[in-house]
mmCIF file as Biopython writes it, N, C-alpha, C and O atoms, coordinates in Angstrom:
data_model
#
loop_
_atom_site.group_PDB
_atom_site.id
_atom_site.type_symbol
_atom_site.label_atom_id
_atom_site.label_alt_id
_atom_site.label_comp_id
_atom_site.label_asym_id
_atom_site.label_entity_id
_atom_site.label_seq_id
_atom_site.pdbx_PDB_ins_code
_atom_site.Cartn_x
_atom_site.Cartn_y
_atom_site.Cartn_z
_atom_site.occupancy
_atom_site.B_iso_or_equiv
_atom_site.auth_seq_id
_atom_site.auth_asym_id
_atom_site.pdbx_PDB_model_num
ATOM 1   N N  . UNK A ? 1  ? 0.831   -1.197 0.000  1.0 0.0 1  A 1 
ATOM 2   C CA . UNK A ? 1  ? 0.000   0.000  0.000  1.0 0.0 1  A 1 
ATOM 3   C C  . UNK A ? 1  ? 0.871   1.254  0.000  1.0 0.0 1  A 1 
ATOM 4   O O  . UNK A ? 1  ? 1.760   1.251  0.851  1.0 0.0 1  A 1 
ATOM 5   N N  . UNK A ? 2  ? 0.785   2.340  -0.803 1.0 0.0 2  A 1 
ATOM 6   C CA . UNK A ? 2  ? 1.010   3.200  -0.742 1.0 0.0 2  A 1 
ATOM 7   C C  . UNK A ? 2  ? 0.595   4.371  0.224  1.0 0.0 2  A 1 
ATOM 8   O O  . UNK A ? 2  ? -0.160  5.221  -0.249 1.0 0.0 2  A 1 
ATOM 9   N N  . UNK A ? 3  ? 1.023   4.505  1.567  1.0 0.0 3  A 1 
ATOM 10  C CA . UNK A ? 3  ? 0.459   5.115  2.514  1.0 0.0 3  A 1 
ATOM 11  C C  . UNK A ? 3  ? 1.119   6.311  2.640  1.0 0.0 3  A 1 
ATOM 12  O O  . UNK A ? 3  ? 2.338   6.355  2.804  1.0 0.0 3  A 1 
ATOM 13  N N  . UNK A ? 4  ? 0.210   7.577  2.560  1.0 0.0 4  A 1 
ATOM 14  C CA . UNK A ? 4  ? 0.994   8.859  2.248  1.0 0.0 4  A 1 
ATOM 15  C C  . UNK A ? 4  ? 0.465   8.921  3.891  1.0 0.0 4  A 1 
ATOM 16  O O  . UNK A ? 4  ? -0.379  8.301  4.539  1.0 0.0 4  A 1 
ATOM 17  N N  . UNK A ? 5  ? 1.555   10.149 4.223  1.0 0.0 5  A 1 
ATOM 18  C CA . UNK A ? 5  ? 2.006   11.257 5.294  1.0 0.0 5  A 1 
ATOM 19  C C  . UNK A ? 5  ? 1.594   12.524 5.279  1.0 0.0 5  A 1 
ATOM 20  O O  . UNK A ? 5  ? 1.982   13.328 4.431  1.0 0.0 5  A 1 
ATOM 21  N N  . UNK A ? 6  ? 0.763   12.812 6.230  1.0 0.0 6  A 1 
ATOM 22  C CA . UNK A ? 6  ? 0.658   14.602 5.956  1.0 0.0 6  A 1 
ATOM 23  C C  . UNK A ? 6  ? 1.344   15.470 7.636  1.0 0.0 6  A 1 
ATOM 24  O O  . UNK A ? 6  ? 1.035   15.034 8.744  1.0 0.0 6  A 1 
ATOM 25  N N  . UNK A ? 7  ? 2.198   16.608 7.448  1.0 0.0 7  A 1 
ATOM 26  C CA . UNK A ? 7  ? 2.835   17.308 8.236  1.0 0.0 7  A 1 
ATOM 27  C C  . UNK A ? 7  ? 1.846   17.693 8.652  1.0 0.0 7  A 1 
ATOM 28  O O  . UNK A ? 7  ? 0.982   17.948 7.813  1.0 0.0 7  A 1 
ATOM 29  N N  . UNK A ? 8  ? 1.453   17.955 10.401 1.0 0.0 8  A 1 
ATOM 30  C CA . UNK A ? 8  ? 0.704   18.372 10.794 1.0 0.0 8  A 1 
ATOM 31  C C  . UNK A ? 8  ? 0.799   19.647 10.983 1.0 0.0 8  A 1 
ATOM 32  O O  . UNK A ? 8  ? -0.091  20.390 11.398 1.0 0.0 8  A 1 
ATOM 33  N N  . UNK A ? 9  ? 2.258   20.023 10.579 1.0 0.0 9  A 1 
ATOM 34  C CA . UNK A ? 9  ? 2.245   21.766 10.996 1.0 0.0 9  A 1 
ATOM 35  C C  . UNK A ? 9  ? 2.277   22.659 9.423  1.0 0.0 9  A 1 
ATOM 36  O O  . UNK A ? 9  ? 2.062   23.869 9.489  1.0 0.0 9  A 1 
ATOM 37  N N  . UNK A ? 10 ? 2.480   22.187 8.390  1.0 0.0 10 A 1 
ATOM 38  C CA . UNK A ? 10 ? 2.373   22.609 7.797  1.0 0.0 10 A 1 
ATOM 39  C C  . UNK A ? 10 ? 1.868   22.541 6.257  1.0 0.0 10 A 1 
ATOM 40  O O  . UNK A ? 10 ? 1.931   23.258 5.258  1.0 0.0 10 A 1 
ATOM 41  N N  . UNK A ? 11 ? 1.147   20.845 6.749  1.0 0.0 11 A 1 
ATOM 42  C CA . UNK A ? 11 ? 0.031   20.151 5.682  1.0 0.0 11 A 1 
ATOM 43  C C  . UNK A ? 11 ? 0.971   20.107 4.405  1.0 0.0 11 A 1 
ATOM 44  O O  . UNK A ? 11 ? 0.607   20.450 3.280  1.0 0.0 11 A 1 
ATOM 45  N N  . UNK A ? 12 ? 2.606   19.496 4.838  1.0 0.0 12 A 1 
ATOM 46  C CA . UNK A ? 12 ? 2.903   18.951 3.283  1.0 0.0 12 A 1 
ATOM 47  C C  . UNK A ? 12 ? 2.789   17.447 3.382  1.0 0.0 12 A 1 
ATOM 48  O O  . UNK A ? 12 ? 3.019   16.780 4.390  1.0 0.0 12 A 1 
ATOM 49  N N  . UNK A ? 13 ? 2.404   17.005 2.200  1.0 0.0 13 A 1 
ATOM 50  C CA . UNK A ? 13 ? 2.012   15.424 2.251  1.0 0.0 13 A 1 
ATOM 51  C C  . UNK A ? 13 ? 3.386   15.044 1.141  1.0 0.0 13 A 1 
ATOM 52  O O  . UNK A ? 13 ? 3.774   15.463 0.050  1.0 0.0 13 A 1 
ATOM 53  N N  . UNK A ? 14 ? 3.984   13.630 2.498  1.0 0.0 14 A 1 
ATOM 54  C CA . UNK A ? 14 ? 4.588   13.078 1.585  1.0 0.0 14 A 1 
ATOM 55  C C  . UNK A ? 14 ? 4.358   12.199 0.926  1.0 0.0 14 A 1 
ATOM 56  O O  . UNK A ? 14 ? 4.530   11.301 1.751  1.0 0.0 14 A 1 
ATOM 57  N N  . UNK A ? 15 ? 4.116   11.762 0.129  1.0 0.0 15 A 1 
ATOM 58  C CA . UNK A ? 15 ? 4.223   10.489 -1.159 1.0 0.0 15 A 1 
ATOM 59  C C  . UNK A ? 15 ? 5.197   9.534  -1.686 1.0 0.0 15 A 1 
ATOM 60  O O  . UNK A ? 15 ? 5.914   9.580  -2.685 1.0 0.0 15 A 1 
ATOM 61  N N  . UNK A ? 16 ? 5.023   8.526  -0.632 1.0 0.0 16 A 1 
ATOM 62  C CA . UNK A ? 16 ? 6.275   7.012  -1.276 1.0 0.0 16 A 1 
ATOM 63  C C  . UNK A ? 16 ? 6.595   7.253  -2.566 1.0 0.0 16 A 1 
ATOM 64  O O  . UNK A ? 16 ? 7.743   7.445  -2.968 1.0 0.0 16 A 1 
ATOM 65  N N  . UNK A ? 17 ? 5.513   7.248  -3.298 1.0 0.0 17 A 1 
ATOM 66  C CA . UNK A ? 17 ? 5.780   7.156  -4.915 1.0 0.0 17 A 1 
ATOM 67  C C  . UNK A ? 17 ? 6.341   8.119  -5.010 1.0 0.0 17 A 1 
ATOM 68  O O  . UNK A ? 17 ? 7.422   7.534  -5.096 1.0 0.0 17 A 1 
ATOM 69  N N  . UNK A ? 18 ? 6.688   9.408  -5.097 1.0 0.0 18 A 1 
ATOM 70  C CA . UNK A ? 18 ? 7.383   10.254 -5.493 1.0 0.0 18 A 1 
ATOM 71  C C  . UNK A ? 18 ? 8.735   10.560 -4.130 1.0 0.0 18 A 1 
ATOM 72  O O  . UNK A ? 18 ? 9.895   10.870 -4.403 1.0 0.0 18 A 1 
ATOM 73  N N  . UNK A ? 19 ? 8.349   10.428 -3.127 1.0 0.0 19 A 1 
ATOM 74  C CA . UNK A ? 19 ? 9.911   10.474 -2.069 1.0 0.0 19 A 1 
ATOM 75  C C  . UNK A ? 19 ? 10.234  11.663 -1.897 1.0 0.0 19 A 1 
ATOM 76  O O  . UNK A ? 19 ? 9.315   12.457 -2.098 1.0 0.0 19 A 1 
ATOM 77  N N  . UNK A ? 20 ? 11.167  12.077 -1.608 1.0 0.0 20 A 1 
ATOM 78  C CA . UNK A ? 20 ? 12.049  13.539 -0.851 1.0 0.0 20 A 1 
ATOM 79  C C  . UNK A ? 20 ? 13.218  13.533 -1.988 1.0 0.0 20 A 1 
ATOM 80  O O  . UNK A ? 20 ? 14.325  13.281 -1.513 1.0 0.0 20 A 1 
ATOM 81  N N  . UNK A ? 21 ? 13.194  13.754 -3.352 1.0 0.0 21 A 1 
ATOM 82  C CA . UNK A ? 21 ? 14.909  13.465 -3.740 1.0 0.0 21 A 1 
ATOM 83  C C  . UNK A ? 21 ? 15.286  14.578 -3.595 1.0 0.0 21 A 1 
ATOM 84  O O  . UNK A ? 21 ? 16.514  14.511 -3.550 1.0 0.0 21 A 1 
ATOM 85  N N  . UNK A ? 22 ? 14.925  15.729 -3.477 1.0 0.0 22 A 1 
ATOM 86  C CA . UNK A ? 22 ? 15.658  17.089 -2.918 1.0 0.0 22 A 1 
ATOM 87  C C  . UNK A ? 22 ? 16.702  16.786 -1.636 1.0 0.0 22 A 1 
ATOM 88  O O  . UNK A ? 22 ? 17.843  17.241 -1.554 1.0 0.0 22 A 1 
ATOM 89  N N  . UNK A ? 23 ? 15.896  15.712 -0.431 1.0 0.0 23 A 1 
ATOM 90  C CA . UNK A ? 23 ? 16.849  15.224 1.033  1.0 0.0 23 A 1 
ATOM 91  C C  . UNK A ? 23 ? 17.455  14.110 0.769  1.0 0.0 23 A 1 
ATOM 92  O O  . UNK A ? 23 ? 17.972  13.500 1.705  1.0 0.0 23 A 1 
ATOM 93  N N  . UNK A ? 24 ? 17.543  13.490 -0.828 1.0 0.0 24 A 1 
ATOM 94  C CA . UNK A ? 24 ? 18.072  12.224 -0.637 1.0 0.0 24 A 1 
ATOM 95  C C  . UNK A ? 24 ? 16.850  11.187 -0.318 1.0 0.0 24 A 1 
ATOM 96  O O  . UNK A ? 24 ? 17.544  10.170 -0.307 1.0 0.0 24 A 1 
ATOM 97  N N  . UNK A ? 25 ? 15.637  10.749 -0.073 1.0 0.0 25 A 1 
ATOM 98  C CA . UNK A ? 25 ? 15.006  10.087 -0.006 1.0 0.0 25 A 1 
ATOM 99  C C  . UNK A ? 25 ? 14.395  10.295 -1.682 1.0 0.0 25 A 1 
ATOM 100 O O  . UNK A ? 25 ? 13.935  11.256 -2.298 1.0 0.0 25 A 1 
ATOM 101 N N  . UNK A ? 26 ? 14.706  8.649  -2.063 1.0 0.0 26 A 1 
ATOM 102 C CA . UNK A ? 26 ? 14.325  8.128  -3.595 1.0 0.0 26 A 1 
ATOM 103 C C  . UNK A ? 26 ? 12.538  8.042  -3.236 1.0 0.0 26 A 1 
ATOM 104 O O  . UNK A ? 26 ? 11.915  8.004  -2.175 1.0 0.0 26 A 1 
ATOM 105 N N  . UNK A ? 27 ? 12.097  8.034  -4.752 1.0 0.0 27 A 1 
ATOM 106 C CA . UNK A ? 27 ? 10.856  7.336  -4.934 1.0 0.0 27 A 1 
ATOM 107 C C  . UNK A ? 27 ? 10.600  5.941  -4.541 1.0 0.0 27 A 1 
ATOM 108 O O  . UNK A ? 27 ? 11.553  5.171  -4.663 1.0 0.0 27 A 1 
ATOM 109 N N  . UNK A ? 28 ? 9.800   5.603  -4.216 1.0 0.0 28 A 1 
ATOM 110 C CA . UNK A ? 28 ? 9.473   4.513  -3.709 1.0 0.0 28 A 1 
ATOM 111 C C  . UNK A ? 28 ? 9.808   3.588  -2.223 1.0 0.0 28 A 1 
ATOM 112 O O  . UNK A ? 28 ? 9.716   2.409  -1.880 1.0 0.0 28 A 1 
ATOM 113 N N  . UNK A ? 29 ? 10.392  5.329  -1.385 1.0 0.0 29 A 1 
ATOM 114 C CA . UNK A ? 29 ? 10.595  5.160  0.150  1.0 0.0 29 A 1 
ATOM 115 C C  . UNK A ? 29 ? 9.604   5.233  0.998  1.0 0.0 29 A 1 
ATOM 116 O O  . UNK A ? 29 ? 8.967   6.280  1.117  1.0 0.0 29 A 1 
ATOM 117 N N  . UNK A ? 30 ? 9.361   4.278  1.619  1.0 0.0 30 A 1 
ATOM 118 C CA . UNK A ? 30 ? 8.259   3.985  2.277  1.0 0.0 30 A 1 
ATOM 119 C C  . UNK A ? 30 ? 8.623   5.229  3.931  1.0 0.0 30 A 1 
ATOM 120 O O  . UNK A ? 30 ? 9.786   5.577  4.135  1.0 0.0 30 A 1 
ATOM 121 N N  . UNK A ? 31 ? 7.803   5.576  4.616  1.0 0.0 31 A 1 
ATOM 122 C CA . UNK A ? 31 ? 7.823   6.582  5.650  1.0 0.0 31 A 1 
ATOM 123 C C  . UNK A ? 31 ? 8.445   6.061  6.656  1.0 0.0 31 A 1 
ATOM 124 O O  . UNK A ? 31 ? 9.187   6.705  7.397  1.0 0.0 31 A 1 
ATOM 125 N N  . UNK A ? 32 ? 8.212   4.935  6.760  1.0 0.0 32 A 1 
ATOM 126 C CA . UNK A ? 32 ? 8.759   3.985  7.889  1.0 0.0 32 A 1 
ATOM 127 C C  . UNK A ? 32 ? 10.200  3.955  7.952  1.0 0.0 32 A 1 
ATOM 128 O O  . UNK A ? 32 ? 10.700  4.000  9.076  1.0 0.0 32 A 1 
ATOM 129 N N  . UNK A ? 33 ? 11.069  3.877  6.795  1.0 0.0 33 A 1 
ATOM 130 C CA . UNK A ? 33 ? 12.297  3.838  5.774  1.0 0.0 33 A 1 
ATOM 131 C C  . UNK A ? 33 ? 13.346  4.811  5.977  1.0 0.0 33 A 1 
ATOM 132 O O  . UNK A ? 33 ? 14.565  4.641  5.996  1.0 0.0 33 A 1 
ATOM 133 N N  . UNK A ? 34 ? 12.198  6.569  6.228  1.0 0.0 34 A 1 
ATOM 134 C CA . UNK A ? 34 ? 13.299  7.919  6.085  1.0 0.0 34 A 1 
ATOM 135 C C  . UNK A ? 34 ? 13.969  7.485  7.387  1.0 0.0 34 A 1 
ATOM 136 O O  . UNK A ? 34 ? 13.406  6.812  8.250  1.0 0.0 34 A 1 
ATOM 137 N N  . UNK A ? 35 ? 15.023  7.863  7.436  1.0 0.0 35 A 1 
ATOM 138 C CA . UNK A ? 35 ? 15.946  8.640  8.557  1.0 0.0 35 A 1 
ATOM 139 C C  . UNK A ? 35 ? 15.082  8.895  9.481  1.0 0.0 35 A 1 
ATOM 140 O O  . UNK A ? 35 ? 13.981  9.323  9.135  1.0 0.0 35 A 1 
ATOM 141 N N  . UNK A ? 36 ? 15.292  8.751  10.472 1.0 0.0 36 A 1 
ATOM 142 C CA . UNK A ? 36 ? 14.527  9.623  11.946 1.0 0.0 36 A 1 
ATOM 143 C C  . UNK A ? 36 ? 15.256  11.133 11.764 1.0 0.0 36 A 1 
ATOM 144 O O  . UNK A ? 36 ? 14.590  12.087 12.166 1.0 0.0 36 A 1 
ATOM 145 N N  . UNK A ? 37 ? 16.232  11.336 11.338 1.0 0.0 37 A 1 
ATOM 146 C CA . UNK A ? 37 ? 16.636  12.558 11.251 1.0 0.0 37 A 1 
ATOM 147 C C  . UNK A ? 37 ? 16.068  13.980 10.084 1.0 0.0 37 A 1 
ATOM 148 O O  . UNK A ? 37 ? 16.220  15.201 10.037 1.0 0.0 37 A 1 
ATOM 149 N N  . UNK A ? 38 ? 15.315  12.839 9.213  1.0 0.0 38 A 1 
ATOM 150 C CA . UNK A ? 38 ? 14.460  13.838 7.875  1.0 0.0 38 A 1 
ATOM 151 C C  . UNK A ? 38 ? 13.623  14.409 8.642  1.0 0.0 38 A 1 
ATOM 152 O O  . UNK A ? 38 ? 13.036  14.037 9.658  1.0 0.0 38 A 1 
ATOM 153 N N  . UNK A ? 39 ? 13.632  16.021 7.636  1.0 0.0 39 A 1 
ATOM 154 C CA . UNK A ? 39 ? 12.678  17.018 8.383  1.0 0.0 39 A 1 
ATOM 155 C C  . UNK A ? 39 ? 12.065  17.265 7.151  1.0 0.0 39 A 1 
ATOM 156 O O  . UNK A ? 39 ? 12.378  17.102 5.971  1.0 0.0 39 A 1 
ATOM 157 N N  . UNK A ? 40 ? 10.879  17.808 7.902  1.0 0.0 40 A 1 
ATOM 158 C CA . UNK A ? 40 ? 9.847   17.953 6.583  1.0 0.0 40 A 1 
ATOM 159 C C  . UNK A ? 40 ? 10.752  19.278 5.601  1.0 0.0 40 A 1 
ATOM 160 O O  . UNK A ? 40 ? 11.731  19.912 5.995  1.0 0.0 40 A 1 
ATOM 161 N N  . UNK A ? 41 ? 10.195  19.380 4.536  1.0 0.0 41 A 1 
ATOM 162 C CA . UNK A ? 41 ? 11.133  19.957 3.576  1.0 0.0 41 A 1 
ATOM 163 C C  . UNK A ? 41 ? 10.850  21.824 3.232  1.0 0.0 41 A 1 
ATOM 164 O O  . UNK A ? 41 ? 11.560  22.716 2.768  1.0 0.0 41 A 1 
ATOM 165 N N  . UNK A ? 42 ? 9.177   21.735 3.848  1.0 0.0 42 A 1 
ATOM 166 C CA . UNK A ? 42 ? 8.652   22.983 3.577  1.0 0.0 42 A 1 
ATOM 167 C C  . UNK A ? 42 ? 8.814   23.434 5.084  1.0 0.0 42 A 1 
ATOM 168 O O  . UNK A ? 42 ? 9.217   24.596 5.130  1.0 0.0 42 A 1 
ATOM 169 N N  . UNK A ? 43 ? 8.643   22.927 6.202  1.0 0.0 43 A 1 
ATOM 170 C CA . UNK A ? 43 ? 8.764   24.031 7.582  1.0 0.0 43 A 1 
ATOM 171 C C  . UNK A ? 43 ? 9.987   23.370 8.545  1.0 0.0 43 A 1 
ATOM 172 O O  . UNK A ? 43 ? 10.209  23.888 9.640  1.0 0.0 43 A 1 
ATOM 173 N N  . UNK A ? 44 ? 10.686  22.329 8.140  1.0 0.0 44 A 1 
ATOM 174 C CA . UNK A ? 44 ? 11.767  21.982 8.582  1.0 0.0 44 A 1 
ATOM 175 C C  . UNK A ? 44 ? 11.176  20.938 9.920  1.0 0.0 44 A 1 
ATOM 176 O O  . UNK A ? 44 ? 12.140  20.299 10.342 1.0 0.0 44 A 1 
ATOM 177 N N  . UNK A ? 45 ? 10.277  20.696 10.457 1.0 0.0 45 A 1 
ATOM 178 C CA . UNK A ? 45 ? 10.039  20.039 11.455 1.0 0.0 45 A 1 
ATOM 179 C C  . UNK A ? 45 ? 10.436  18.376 11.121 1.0 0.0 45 A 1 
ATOM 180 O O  . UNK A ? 45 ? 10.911  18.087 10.022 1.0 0.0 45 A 1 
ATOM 181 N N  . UNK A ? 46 ? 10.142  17.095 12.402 1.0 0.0 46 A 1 
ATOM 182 C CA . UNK A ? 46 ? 10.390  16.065 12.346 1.0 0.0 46 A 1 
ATOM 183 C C  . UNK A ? 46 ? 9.960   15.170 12.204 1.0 0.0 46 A 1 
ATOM 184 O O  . UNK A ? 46 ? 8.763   15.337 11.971 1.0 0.0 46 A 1 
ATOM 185 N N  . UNK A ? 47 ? 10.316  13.862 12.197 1.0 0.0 47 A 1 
ATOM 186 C CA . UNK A ? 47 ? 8.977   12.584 11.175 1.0 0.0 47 A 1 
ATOM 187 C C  . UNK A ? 47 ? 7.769   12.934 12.607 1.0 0.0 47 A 1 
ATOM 188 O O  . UNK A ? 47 ? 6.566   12.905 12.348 1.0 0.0 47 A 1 
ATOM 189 N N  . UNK A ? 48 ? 8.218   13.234 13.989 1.0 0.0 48 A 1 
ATOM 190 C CA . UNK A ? 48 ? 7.269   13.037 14.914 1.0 0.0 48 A 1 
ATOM 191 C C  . UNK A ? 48 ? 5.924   14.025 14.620 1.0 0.0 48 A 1 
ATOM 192 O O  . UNK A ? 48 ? 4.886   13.988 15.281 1.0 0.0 48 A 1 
ATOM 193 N N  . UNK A ? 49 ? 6.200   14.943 13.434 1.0 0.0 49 A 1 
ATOM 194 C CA . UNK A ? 49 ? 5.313   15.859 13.561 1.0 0.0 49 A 1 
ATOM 195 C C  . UNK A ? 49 ? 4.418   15.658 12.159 1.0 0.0 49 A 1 
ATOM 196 O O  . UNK A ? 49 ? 3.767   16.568 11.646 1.0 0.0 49 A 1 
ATOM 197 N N  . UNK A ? 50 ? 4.498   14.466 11.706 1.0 0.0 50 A 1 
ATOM 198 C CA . UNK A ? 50 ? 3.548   13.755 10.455 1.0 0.0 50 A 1 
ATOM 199 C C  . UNK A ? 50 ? 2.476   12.599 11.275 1.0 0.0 50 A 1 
ATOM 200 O O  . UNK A ? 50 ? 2.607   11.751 12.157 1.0 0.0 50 A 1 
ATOM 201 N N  . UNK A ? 51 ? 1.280   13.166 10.350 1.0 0.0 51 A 1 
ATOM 202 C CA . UNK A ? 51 ? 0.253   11.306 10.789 1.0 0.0 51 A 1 
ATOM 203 C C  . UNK A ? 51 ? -0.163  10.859 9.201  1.0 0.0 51 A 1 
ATOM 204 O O  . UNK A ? 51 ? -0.137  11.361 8.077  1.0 0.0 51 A 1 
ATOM 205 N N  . UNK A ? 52 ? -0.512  9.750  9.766  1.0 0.0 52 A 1 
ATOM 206 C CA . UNK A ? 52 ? -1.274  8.755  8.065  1.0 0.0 52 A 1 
ATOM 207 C C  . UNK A ? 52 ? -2.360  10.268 7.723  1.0 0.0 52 A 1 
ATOM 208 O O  . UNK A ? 52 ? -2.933  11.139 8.379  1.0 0.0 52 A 1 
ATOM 209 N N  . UNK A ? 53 ? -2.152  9.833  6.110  1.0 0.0 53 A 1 
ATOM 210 C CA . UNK A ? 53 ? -2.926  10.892 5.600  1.0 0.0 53 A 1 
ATOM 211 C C  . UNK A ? 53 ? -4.048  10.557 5.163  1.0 0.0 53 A 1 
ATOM 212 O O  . UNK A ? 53 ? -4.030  10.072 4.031  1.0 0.0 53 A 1 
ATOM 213 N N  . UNK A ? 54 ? -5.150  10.656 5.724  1.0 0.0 54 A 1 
ATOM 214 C CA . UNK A ? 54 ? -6.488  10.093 5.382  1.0 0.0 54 A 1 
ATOM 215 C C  . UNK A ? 54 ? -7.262  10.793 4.080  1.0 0.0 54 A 1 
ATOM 216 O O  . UNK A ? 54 ? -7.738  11.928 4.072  1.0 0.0 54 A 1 
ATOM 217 N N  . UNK A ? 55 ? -7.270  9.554  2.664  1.0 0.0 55 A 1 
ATOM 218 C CA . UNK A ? 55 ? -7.634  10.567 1.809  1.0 0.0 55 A 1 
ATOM 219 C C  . UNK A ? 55 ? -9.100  10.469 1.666  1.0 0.0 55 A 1 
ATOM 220 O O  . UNK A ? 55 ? -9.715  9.406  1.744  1.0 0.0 55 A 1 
ATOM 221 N N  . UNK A ? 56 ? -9.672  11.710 1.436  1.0 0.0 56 A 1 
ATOM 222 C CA . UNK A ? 56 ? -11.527 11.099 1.425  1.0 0.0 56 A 1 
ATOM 223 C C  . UNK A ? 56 ? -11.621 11.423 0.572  1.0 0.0 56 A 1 
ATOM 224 O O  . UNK A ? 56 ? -12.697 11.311 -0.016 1.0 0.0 56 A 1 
#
């Protein structure tokens, strides 16, 4: 399953299928996968500050 991430502080959603390659995280990196040290890319915060992204 492709289970996206959304930043709770600043609502960027990450996407396995597409990844972080700006931080070095490839396509097809699962969330579980990044670094504990990746910060979100738009407000700099930490994986602790993402939940599952519920799409409706």
């Amino acid at each position: 399953m492709n289970q996206k991430y959304i930043c709770t502080v600043c609502d960027y959603l990450y996407d396995p299928a597409i990844g972080d390659p700006d931080s070095g995280i490839m396509p097809g990196t699962a969330f579980a996968d990044i670094p504990d040290d990746w910060e979100c890319p738009v407000c700099g915060v930490g994986k602790e500050d993402f939940e599952i992204y519920e799409e409706r």
